[in-house]
C-alpha positions as CSV (number, residue, x, y, z in Angstrom):
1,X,-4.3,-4.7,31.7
2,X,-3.5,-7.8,30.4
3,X,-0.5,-8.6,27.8
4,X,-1.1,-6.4,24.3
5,X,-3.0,-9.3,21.8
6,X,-0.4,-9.1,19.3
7,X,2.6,-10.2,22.7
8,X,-0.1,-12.6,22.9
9,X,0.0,-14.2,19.9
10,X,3.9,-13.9,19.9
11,X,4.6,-15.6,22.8
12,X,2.1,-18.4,21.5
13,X,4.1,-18.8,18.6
14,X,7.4,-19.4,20.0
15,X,6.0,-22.0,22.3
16,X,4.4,-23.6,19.5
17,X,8.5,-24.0,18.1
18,X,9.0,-26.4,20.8
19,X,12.9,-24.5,21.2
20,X,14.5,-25.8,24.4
21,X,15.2,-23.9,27.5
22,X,19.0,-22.5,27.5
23,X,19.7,-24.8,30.2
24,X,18.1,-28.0,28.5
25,X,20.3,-27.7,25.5
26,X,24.2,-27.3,24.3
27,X,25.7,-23.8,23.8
28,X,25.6,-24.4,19.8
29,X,21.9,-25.3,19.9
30,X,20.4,-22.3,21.9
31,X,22.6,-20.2,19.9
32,X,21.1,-21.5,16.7
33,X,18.2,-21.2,17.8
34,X,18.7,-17.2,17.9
35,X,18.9,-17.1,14.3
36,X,15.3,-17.6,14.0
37,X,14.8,-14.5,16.2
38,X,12.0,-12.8,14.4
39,X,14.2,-9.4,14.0
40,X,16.2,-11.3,11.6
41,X,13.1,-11.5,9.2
42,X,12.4,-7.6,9.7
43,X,13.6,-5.1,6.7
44,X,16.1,-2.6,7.6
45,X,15.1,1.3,6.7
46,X,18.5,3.4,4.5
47,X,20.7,5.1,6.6
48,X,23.5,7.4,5.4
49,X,26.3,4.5,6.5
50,X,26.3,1.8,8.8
51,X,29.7,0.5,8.5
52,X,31.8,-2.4,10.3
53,X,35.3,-2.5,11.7
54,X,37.5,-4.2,14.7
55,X,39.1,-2.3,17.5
56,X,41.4,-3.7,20.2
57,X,40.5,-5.3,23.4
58,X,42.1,-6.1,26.3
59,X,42.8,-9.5,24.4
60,X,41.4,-10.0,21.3
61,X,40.1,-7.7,18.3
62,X,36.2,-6.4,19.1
63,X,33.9,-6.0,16.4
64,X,31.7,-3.1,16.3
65,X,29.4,-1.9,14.0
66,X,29.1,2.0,13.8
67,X,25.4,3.5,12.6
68,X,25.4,6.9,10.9
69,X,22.3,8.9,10.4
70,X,23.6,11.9,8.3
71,X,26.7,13.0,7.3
72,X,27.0,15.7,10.1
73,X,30.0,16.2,12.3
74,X,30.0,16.4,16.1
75,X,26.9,14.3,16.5
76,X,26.3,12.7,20.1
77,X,27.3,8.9,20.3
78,X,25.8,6.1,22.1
79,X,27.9,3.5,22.8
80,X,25.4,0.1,23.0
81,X,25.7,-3.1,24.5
82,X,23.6,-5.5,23.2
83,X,21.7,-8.2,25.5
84,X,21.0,-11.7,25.4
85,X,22.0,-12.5,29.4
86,X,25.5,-12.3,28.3
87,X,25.9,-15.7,26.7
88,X,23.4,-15.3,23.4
89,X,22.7,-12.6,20.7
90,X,24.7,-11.1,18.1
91,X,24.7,-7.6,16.7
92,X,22.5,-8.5,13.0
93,X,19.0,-9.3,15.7
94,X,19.7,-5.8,16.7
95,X,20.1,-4.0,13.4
96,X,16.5,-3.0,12.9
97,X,16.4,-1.8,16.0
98,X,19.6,-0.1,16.5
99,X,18.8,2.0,12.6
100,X,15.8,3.0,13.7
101,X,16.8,4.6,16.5
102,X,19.9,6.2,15.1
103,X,17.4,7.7,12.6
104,X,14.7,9.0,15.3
105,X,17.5,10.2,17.5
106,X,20.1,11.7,15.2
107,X,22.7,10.2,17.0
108,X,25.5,8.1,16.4
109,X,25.5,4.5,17.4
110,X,28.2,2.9,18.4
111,X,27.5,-1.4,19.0
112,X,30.0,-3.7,20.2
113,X,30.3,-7.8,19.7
114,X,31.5,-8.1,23.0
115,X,33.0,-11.9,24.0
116,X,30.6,-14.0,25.6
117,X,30.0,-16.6,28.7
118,X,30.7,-19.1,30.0
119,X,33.6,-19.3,27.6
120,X,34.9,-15.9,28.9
121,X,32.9,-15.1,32.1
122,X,32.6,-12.1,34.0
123,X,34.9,-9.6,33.6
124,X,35.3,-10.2,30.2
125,X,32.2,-8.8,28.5
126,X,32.4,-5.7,30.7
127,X,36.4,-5.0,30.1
128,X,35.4,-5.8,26.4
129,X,32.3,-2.8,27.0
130,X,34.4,0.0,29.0
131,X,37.1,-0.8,26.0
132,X,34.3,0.3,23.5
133,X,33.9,3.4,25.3
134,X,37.5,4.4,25.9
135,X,38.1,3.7,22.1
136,X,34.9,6.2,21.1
137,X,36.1,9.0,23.2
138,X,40.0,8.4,22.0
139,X,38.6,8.5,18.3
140,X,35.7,11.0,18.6
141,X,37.4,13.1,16.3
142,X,37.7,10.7,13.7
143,X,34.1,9.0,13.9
144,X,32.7,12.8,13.9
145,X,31.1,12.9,17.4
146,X,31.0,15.1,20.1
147,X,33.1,14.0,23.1
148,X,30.8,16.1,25.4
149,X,27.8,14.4,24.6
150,X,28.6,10.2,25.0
151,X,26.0,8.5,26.3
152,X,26.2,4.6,27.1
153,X,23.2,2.1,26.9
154,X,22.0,-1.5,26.9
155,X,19.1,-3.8,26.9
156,X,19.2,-6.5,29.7
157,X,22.5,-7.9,29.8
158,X,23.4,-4.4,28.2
159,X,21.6,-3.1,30.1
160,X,23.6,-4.4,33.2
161,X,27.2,-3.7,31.2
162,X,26.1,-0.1,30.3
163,X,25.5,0.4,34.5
164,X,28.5,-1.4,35.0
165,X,30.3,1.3,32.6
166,X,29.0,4.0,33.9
167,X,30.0,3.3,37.5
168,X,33.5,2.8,36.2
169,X,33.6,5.9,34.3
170,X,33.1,7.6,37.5
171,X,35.4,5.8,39.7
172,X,38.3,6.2,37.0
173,X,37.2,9.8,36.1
174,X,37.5,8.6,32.8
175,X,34.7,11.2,31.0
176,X,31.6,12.8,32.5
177,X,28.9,10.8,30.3
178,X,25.9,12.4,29.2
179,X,23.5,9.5,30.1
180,X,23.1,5.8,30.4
181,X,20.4,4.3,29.0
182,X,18.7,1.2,30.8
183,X,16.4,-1.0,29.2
184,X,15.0,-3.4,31.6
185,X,18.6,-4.3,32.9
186,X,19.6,-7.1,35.6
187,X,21.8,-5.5,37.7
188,X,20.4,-7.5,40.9
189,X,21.6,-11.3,41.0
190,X,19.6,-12.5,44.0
191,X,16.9,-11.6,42.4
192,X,15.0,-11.4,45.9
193,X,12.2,-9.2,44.4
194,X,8.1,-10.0,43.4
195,X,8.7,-9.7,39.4
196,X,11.0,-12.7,40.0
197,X,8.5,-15.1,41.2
198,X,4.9,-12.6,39.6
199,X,6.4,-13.7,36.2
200,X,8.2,-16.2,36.3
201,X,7.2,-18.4,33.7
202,X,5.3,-17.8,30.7
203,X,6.3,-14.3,29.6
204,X,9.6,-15.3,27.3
205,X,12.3,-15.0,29.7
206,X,12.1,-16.7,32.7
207,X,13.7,-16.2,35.8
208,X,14.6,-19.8,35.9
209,X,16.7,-19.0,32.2
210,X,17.7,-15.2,33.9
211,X,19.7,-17.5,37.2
212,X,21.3,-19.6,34.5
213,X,22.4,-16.8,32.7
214,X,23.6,-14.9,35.9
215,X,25.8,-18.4,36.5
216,X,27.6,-18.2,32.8
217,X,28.5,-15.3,34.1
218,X,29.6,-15.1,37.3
219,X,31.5,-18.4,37.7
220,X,33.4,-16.9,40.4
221,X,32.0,-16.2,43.9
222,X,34.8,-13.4,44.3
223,X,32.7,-11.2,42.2
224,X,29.0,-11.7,43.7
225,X,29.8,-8.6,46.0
226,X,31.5,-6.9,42.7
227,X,29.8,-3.9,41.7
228,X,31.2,-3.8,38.1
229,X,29.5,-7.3,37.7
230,X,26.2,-6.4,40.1
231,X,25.8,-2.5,39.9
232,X,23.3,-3.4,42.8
233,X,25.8,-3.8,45.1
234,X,27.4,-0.6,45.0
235,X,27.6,1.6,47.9
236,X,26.6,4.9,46.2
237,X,25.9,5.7,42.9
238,X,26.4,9.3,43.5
239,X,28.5,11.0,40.8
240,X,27.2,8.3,37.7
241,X,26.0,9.6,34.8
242,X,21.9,10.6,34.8
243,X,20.0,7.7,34.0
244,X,17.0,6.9,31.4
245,X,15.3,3.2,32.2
246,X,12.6,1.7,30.5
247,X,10.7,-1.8,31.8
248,X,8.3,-4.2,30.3
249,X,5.1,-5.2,32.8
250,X,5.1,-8.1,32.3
251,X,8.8,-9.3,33.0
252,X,10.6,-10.8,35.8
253,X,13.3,-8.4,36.0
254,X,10.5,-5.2,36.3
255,X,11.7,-5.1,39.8
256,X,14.8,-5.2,39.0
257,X,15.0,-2.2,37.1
258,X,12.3,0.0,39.4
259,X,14.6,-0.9,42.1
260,X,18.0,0.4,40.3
261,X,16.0,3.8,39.7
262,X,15.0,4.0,43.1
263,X,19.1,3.6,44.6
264,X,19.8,6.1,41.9
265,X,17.6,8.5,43.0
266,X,18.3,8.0,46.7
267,X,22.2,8.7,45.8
268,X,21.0,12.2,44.3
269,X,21.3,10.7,40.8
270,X,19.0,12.2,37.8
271,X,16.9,9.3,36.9
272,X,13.6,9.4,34.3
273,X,11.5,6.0,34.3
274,X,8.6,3.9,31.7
275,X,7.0,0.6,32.4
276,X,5.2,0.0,29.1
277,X,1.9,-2.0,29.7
278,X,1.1,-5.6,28.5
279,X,4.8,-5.7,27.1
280,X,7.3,-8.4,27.8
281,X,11.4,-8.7,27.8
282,X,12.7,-8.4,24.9
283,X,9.9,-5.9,22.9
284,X,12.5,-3.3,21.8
285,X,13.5,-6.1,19.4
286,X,10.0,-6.7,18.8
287,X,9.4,-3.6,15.9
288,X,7.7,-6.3,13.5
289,X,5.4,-7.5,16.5
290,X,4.7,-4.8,18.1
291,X,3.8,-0.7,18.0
292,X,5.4,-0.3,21.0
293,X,8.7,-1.1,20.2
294,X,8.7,2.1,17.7
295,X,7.3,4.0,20.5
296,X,10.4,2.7,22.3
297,X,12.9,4.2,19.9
298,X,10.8,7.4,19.9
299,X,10.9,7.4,23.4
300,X,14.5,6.8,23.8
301,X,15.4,9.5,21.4
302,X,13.2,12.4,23.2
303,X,14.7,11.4,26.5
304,X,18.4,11.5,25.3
305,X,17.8,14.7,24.0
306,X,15.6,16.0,27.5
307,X,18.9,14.8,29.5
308,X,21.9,15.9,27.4
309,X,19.8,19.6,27.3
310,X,19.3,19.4,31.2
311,X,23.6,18.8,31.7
312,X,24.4,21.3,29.5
């Protein structure tokens, strides 16, 4: 199967804008250019309350932006980490998306404006992510969700951050999360798979864009071996919370995220998997484009349910 006509006609209408790479271009034009993201023109469905505060970092005051689909107490919480290879993106692309799926799911969402590369490179966007997480579970009482049933979740970069998390959790014993939720994460920065070099160009991200994101990053070589920066490189992921990944075909980092479920069930880890054919990186922001992205959500929600159910 080939890519889904309407991904098609997508992708041929972004290259038509003529935007420049992220690595032809200066930090304030390739993050314009994100404000013509084509979620941006999507409307967003009611939900009971979708509200907006800042919480303390390490260093600095984190925005987050807290989705509420009913007023019910003691819902389950997912704390999201938005992509965007850890350098782009900003939580209003992700507000149709992240309502939707609040509303299919039942669940609380929890999304963070985490601080981005190169400015502050690897570890600040993950300190910035565990932060979140520690600051949900201290105030579960007060945001009404359950503190037994805290999953954590990402797309891409997120993706990556919400692995990331979830390692930490374990090693610091910090809470036993219900789930983390992948969505075609990089959390390999060799990138010494097929996907890299199958679809490499002309499928919106690139791996060419996906290295120079990895370098914002990772501007130290001290952490290439780090697994809080690669979760690839960790010796066992035995103990982390059960995992739910979904992938694109047609993206370079499919490997990537095939390969993660495979070490996670290897280590005895719970792990469900999707690749959703003819889709691309990027689709669950995609609900305007593409009938797969609400598929997505629906997805997403049945699975989160399947796995906090199976640990109970």
């Amino acid at each position: 199967m080939g890519l889904k006509p309407e991904i098609d006609q997508y992708l041929k209408q972004r290259a038509a804008m003529g935007l420049p790479a992220v690595w032809q271009a200066s930090l304030d034009e390739i993050r314009g250019n994100t404000h013509l993201h084509v979620a941006l023109e999507q409307p967003l469905i009611d939900l009971f309350e979708v509200s907006n505060q800042k919480i303390p970092g390490l260093s600095s005051q984190l925005p987050i932006r807290i989705y509420r689909p009913s007023s019910e107490k003691n819902l389950p919480v997912l704390v999201f980490y938005h992509g965007g290879g850890w350098v782009l993106n900003f939580l209003d692309i992700y507000e149709p998306a992240l309502r939707k799926l609040a509303k299919v799911g039942g669940f609380v969402i929890v999304a963070v404006e985490y601080r981005k590369a190169p400015e502050h490179p690897f570890p600040a966007a993950f300190d910035d992510c565990f932060a979140t997480l520690n600051w949900v579970i201290q105030n579960a009482d007060r945001l009404g969700v359950d503190r037994d049933r805290v999953g954590v979740g990402g797309d891409s970069a997120g993706g990556n951050l919400a692995s990331a998390v979830a390692i930490k959790a374990r090693d610091v014993n910090l809470i036993r999360l219900s789930y983390q939720l992948l969505i075609y994460p990089c959390n390999d920065y060799e990138m010494n798979y097929q996907s890299a070099s199958k679809y490499a160009d002309n499928f919106g991200l690139t791996t060419k864009a996906m290295k120079w994101f990895w370098d914002q990053y990772l501007q130290s070589d001290e952490f290439k071996n780090y697994p809080y920066a690669i979760p690839s490189k960790i010796n066992s992921l035995k103990g982390v919370a059960p995992a739910i990944i979904f992938n694109a075909e047609f993206d370079p980092l499919v490997d990537d995220g095939k390969n993660y479920h495979n070490k996670l069930l290897a280590d005895s880890v719970f792990s469900t998997y999707k690749e959703y054919k003819g889709q691309i990186h990027g689709f669950f922001n995609l609900s305007g484009i593409t009938e797969d992205a609400e598929l997505l959500y629906s997805d997403i929600a049945e699975n989160i349910r399947f796995v906090m159910e199976r640990e109970k």
